[in-house]
DRENRO-872589 format. One record per residue (C-alpha): residue number from 0; x, y negated, z negated. Coordinates in Angstrom, 1 decimal, decimal comma, m for minus. Layout:
// DRENRO-872589
(NUM; (X; Y; Z))
...
//
This chain:
// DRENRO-872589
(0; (m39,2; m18,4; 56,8))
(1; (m36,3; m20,6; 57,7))
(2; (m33,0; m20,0; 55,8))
(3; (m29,8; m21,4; 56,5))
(4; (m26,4; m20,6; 55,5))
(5; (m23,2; m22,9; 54,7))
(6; (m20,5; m20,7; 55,2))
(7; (m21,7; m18,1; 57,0))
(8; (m18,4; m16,4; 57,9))
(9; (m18,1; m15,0; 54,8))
(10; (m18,3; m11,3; 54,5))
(11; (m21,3; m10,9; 52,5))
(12; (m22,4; m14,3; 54,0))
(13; (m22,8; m12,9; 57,5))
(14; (m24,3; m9,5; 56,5))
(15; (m26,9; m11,2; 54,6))
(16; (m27,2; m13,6; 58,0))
(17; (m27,8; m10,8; 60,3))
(18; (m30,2; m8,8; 58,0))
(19; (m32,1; m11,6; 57,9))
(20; (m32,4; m12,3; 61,1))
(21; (m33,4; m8,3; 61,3))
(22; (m36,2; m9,2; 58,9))
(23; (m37,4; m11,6; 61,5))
(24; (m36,7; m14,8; 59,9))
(25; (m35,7; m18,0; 61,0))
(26; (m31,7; m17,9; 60,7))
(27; (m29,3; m20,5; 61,4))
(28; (m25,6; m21,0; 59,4))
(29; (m22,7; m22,9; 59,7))
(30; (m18,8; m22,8; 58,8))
(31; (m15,8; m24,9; 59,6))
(32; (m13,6; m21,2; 60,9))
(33; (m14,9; m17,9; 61,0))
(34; (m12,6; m14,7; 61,4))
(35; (m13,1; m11,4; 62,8))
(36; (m15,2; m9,0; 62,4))
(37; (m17,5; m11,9; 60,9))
(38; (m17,3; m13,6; 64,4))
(39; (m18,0; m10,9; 66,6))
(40; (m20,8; m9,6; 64,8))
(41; (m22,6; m13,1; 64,4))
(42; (m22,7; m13,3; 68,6))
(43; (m23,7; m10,0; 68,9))
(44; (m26,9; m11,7; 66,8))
(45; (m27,2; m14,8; 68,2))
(46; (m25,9; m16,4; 65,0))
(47; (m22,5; m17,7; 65,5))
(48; (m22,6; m21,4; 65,2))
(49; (m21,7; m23,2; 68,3))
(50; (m20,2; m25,7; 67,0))
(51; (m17,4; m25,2; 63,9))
(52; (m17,5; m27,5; 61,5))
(53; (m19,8; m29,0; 59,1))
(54; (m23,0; m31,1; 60,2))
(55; (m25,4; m33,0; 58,1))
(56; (m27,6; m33,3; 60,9))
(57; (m28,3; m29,4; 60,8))
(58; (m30,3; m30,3; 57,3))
(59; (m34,0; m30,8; 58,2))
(60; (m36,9; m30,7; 56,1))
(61; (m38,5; m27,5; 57,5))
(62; (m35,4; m25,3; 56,3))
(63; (m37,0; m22,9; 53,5))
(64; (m33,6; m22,0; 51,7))
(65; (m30,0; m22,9; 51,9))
(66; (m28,1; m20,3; 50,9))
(67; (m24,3; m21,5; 49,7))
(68; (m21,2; m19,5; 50,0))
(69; (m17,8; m19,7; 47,8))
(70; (m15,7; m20,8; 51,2))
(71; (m17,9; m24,3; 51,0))
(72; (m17,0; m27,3; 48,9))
(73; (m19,0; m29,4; 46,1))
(74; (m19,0; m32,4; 49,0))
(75; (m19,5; m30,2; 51,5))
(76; (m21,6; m32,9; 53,7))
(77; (m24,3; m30,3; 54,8))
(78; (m24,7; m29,5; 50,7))
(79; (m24,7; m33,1; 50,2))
(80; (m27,7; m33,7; 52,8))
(81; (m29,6; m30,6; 51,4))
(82; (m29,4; m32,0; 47,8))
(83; (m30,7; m35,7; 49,2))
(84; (m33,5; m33,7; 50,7))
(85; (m34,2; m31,8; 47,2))
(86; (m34,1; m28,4; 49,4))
(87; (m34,1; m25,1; 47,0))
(88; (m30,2; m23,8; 47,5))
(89; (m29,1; m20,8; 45,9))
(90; (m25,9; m18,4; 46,3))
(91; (m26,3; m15,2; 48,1))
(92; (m26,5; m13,0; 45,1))
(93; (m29,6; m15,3; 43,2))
(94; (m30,9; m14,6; 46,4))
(95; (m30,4; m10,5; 46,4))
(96; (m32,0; m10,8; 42,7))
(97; (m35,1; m13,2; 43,9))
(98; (m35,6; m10,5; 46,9))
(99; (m35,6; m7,6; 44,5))
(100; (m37,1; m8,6; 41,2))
(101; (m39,4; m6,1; 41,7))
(102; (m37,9; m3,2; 42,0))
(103; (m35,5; m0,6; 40,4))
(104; (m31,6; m1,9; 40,4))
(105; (m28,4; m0,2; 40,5))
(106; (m25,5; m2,8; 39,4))
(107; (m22,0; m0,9; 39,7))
(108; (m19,3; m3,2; 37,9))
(109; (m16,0; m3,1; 36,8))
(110; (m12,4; m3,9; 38,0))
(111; (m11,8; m1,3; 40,1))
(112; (m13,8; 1,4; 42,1))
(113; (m17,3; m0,7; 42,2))
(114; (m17,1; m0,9; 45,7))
(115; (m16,8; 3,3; 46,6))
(116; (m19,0; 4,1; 43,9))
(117; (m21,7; 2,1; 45,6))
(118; (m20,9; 3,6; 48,7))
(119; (m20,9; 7,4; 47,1))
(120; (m24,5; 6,3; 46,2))
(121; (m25,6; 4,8; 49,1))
(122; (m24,2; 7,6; 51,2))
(123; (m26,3; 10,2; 48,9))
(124; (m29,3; 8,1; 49,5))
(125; (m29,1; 8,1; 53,0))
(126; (m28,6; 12,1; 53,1))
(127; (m31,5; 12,3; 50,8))
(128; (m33,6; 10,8; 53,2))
(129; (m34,4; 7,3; 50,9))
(130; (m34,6; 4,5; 51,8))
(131; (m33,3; 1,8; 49,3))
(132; (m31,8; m2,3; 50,1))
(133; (m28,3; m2,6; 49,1))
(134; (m25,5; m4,9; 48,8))
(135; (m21,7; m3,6; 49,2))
(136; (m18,4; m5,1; 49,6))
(137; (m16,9; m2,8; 52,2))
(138; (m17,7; m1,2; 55,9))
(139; (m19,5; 2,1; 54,9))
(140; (m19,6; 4,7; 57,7))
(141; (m23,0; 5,0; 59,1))
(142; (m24,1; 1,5; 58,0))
(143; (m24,6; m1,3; 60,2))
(144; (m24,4; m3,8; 57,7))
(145; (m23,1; m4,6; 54,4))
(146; (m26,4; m6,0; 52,9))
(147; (m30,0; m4,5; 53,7))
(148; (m33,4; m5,6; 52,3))
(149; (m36,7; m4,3; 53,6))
(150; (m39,9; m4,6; 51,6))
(151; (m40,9; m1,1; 51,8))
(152; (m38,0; m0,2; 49,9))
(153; (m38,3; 0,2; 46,0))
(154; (m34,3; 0,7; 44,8))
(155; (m31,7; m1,8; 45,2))
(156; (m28,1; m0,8; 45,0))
(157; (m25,8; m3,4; 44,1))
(158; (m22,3; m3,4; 44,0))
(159; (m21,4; m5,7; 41,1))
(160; (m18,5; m8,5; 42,0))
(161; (m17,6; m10,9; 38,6))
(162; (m16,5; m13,7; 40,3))
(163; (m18,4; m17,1; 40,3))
(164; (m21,4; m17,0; 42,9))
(165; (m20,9; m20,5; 44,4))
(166; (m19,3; m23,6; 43,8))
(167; (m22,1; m25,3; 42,3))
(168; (m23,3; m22,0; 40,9))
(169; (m20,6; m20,9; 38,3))
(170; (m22,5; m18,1; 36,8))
(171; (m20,6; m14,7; 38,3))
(172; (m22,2; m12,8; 40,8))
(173; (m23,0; m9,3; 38,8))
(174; (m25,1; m11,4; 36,2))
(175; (m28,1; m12,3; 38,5))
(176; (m29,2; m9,1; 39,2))
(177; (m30,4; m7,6; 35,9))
(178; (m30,0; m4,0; 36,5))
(179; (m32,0; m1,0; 35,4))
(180; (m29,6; 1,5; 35,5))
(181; (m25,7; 0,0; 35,3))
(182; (m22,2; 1,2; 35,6))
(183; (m19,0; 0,0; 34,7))
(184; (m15,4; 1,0; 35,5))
(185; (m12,9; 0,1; 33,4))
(186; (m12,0; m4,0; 32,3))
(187; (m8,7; m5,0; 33,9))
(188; (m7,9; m8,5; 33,8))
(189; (m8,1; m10,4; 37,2))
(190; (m9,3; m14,2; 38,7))
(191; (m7,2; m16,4; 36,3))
(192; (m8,2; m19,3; 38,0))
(193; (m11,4; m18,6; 36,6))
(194; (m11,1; m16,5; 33,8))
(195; (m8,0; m18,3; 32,2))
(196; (m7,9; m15,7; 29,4))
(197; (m8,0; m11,7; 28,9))
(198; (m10,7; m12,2; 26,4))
(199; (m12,8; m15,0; 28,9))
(200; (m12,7; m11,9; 31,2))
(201; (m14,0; m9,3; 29,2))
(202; (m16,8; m11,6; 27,6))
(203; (m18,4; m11,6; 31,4))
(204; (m18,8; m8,1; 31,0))
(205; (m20,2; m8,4; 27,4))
(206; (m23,1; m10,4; 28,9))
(207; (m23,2; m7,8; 32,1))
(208; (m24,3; m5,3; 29,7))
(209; (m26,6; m7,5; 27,7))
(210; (m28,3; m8,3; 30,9))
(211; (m29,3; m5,1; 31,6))
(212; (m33,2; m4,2; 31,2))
(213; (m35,2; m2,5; 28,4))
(214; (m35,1; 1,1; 28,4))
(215; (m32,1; 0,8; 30,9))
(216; (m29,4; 3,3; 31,8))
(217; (m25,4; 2,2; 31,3))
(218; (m22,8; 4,8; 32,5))
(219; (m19,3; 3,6; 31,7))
(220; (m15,8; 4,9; 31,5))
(221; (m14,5; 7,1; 29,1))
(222; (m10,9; 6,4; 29,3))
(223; (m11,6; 2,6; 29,1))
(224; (m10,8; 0,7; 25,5))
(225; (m13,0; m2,5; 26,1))
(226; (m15,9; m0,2; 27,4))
(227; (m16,1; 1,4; 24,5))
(228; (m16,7; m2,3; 22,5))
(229; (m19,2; m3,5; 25,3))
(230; (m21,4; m1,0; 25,7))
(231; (m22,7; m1,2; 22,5))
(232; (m23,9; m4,8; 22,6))
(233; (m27,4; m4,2; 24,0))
(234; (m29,2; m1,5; 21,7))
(235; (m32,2; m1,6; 24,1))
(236; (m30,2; 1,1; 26,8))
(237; (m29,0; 4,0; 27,2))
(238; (m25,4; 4,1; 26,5))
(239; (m23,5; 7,3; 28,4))
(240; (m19,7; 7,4; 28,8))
(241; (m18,2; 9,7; 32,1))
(242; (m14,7; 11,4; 33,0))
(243; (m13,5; 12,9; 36,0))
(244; (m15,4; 15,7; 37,4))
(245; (m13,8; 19,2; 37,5))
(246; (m12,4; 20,1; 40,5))
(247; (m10,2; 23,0; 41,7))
(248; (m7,8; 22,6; 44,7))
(249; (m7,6; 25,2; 47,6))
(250; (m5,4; 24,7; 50,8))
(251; (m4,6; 21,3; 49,9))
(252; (m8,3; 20,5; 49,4))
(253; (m10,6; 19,5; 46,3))
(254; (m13,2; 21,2; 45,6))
(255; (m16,4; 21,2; 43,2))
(256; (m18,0; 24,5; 42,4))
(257; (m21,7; 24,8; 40,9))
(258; (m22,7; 28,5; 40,3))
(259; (m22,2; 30,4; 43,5))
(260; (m21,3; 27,1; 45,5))
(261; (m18,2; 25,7; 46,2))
(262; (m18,6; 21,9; 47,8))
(263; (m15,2; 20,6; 49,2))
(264; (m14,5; 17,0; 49,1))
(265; (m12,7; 14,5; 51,5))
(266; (m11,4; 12,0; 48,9))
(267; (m9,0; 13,0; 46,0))
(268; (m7,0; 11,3; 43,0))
(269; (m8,3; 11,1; 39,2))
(270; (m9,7; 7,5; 40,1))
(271; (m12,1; 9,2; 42,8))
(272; (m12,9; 12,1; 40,8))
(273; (m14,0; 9,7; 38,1))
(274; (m15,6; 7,7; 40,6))
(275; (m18,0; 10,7; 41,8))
(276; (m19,1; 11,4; 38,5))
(277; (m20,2; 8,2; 37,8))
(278; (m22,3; 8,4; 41,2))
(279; (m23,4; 11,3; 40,3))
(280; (m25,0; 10,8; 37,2))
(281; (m26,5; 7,7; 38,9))
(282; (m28,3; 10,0; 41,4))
(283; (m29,5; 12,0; 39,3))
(284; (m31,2; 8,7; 37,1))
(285; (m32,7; 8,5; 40,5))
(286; (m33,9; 11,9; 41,1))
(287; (m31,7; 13,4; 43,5))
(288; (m31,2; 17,5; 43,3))
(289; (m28,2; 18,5; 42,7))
(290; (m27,0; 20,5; 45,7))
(291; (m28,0; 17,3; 47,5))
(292; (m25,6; 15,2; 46,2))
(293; (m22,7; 17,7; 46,3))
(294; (m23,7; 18,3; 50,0))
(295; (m23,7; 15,0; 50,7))
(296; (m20,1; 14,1; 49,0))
(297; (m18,8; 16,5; 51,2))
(298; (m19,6; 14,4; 54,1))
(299; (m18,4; 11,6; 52,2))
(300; (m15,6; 9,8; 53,3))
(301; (m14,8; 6,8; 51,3))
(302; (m15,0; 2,8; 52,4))
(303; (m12,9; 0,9; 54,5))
(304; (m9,6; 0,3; 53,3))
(305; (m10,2; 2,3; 50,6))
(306; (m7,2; 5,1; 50,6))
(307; (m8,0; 4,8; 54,4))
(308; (m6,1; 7,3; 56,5))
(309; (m4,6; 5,9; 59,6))
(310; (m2,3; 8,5; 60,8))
(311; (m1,2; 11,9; 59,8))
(312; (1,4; 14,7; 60,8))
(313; (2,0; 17,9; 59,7))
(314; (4,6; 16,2; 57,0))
(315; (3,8; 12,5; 57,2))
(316; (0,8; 10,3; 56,8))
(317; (0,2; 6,7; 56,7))
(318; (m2,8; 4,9; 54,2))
(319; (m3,8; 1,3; 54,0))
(320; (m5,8; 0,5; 50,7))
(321; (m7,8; m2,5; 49,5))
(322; (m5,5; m2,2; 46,2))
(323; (m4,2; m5,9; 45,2))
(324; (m5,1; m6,3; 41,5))
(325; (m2,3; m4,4; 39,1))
(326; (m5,1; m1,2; 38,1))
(327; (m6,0; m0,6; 41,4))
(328; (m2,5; m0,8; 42,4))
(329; (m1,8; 1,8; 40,0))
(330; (m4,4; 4,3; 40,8))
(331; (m4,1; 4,2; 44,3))
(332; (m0,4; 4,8; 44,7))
(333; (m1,0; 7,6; 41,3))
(334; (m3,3; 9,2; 43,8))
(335; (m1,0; 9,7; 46,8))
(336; (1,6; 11,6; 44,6))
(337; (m1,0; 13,8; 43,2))
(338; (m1,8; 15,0; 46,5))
(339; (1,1; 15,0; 48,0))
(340; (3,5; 15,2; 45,4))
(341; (6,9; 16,7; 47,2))
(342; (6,6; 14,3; 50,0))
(343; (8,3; 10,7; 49,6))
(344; (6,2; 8,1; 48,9))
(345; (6,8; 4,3; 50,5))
(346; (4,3; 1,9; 48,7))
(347; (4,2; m1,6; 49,8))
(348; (1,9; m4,4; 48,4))
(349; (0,9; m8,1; 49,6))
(350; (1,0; m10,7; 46,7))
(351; (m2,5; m12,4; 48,7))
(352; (m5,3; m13,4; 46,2))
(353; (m4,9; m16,6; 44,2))
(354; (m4,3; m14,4; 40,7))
(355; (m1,6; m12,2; 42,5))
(356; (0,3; m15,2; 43,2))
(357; (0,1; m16,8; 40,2))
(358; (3,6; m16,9; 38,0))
(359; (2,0; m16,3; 34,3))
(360; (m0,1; m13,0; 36,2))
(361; (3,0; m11,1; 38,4))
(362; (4,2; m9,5; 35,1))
(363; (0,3; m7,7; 34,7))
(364; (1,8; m5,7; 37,7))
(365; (4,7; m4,1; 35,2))
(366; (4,9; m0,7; 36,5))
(367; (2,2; m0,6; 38,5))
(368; (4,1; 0,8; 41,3))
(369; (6,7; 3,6; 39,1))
(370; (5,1; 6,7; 40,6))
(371; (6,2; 5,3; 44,3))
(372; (9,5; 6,3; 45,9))
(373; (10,2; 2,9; 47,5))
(374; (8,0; 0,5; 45,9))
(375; (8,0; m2,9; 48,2))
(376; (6,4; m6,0; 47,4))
(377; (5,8; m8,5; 50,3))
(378; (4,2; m12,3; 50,0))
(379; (4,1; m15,3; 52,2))
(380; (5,4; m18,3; 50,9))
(381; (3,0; m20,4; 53,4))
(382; (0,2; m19,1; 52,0))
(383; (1,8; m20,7; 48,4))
(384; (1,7; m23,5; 50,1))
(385; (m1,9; m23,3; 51,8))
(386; (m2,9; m22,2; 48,3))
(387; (m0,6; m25,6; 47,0))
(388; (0,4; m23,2; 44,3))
(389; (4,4; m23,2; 43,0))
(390; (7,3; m21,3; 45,2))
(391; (7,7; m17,7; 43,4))
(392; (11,5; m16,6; 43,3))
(393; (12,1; m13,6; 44,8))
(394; (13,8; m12,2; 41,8))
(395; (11,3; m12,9; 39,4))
(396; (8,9; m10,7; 41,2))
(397; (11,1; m7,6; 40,8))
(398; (11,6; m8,5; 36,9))
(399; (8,5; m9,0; 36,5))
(400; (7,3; m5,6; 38,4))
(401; (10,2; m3,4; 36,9))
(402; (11,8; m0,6; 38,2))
(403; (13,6; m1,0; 41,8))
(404; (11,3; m3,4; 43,9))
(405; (12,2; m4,5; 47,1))
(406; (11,2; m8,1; 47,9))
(407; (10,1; m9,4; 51,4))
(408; (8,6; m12,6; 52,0))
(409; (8,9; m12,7; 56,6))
(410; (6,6; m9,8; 58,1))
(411; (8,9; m9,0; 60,6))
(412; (11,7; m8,0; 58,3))
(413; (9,9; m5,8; 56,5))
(414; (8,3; m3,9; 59,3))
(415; (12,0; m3,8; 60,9))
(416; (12,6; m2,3; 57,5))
(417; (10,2; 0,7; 57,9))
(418; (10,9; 0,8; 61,5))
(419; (14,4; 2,3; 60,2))
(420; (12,9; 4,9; 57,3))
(421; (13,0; 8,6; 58,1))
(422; (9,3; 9,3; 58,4))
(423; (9,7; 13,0; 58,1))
(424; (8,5; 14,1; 54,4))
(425; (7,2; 10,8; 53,8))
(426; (4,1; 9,0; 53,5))
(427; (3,4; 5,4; 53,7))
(428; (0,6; 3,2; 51,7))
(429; (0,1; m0,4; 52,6))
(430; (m2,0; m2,1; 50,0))
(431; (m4,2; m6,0; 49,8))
(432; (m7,0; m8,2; 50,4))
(433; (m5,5; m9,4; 53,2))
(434; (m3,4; m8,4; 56,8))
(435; (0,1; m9,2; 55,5))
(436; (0,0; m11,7; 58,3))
(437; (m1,6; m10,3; 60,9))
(438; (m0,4; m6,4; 60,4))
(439; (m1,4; m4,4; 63,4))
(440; (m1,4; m1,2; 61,1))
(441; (m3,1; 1,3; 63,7))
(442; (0,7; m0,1; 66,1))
(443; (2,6; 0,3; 63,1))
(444; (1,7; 3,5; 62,2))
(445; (1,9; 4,8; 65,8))
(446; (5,3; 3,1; 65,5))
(447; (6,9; 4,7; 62,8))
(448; (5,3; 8,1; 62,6))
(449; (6,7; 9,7; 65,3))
//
């Protein structure tokens, strides 16, 4: 089997690349730049293109499947050759589905939390001694990749993204894989540039749920207004809401306790408590005992960027999050004051994706950030332009975020800036989809927490 990628860099791009080429198939991609990790990882395979840039000539008639990713273009010239040669293309999740039709799925969706519930599951999994192909958006300790199929296996676990799966495939992602057992989150508008409207946004999740099988399992969130509508559409499954488990803290600690066992857990904050019971009703669809999966979440330590410690003192500590959307915002910087609630907290988020940055969205972000001491917002107006989107005014961002915002748009001002806060007492939370232009976080921290 010969497959090649255009656009390989991409993050589930590459993973799909390399566990491929673990499969023993025929792999070979292409992209015009590729970034790190991506980069690093495809050499280690032999699958780094040698040459950047897009080549028609790389289309032959013995290639099997292109598979297209989001970073290409509708003239992308090798697209353009591979449609003159009528070869079968597909996006990378139409490809997950066609590899897994015929087992069991696990679709987590939603807004917010998709990707650590995936990894709560997978991490279970693993513990349990299953074996199962997946599909997640984030590093996940113990993992080697981010995407794993193997024919043995009879479970997939998906995690569920509702954007569009290619640019000539405008269907989003999380409706190709027609789950058997489902779980949503919580419906928080986000991608305007696709999903113009709130009610555009919600409908994808509407046919989410209608997609699920026969006889299937959906698990959704209580607290969630637009859940309750959905998951009624499809009177063929199983409809269960979920809350937040019950936890009791100790020392600073959360724990669980199930008759005579107490389990103690690594992550904390409503969001993640809400999160593990939603993984946990999951497993046990699946089979898993009980004091497995309680065992196993105390081992659990969350995905990359995901409330990801990066230093600690006795009275300081310094996070970086994936947070960029307004509810993840929210629950992120709502879970650091939980913890910690008498130390000071310094929040700071990067305006990066192309909805963040858009005027008509900022407002969505309207006390997002209230529970934070110092709540800083930071963007880079060349990225406007590399986006060709309108120049934002620095005061319109803090009307539109309310509360006392600070503003930064130059990196190295606001780093001076935290270079000069008292560190004692406080904590620090750095939050996007991106680097804030090329943060060194592991030097910053180091930096500031003395």
């Amino acid at each position: 089997m010969r497959i090649h990628f255009i656009a390989i860099g991409g993050a589930a791009m590459h993973n799909l690349a390399i566990a491929l080429c673990k499969k023993g198939y025929n792999v070979t991609g292409s992209d015009d730049e590729i970034f790190e990790p991506s980069r690093s990882r495809l050499e280690a395979c032999g699958l780094l293109p040698k040459d950047f840039g897009w080549h028609p000539e790389n289309i032959t008639t013995d290639i099997d499947i292109v598979i297209l990713g989001m970073h290409a273009r509708k003239d992308n010239p090798e697209l353009v050759r591979a449609q003159e040669l009528g070869l079968k293309i597909c996006s990378y999740p139409e490809y997950l589905y066609e590899q897994t039709k015929s087992k069991m799925r696990v679709v987590v969706g939603g807004s917010h939390g998709k990707t650590t519930i995936t990894s709560m599951i997978m991490h279970v999994l693993k513990n349990a001694n299953l074996g199962f192909d997946y599909m997640v958006g984030a590093n996940i300790k113990g993992f080697d990749t981010m995407v794993n199929l193997e024919d043995k296996n009879r479970v997939a676990i998906f995690e569920g993204d509702e954007y569009l799966s290619s640019p000539i495939d405008l269907t989003p992602k999380f409706h190709w894989y027609k789950p058997h057992i489902a779980v949503l989150t919580g419906i928080a508008w986000d991608h305007i540039n696709v999903f113009p409207t709130f009610p555009k946004y919600v409908e994808q999740f509407e046919i989410f749920v209608k997609s699920i099988q026969y006889g299937g399992n959906l698990f959704w969130y209580e607290g969630d207004e637009n859940l309750k509508k959905i998951s009624r559409v499809n009177h063929d499954i199983k409809s269960e809401s979920y809350g937040k488990i019950d936890v009791v803290e100790e020392d600073g600690k959360y724990c669980v306790v199930r008759g005579d066992k107490k389990y103690v857990l690594n992550v904390f904050g409503d969001h993640n408590f809400q999160n593990i019971n939603a993984a946990y009703k999951v497993c046990q669809k699946l089979g898993v005992k009980d004091d497995i999966f309680w065992s196993a979440m105390e081992t659990f330590e969350g995905a990359a960027k995901r409330l990801q410690l990066v230093k600690e003192t006795d009275d300081s500590a310094f996070y970086i999050d994936f947070a960029h959307a307004p509810s993840k915002l929210k629950a992120t910087v709502n879970a650091l004051k939980q913890k910690y609630p008498k130390r000071k907290l310094i929040a700071c988020i990067e305006l990066h994706t192309f909805s963040s940055l858009q005027m008509n969205f900022i407002p969505q972000y309207n006390g997002a950030m209230d529970k934070a001491d110092t709540a800083i917002v930071y963007y880079n107006r060349e990225v406007l332009k590399h986006k060709q989107l309108p120049d934002i005014p620095e005061e319109y961002v803090k009307e539109s975020f309310g509360g006392k915002v600070m503003v930064f748009t130059d990196t190295v001002k606001l780093q001076e800036y935290l270079h000069g806060t008292d560190c004692h007492g406080t904590n620090y939370l750095m939050m996007s989809s991106g680097n804030f232009n090329g943060v060194d976080f592991k030097k910053l921290a180091d930096e500031i927490i003395r």
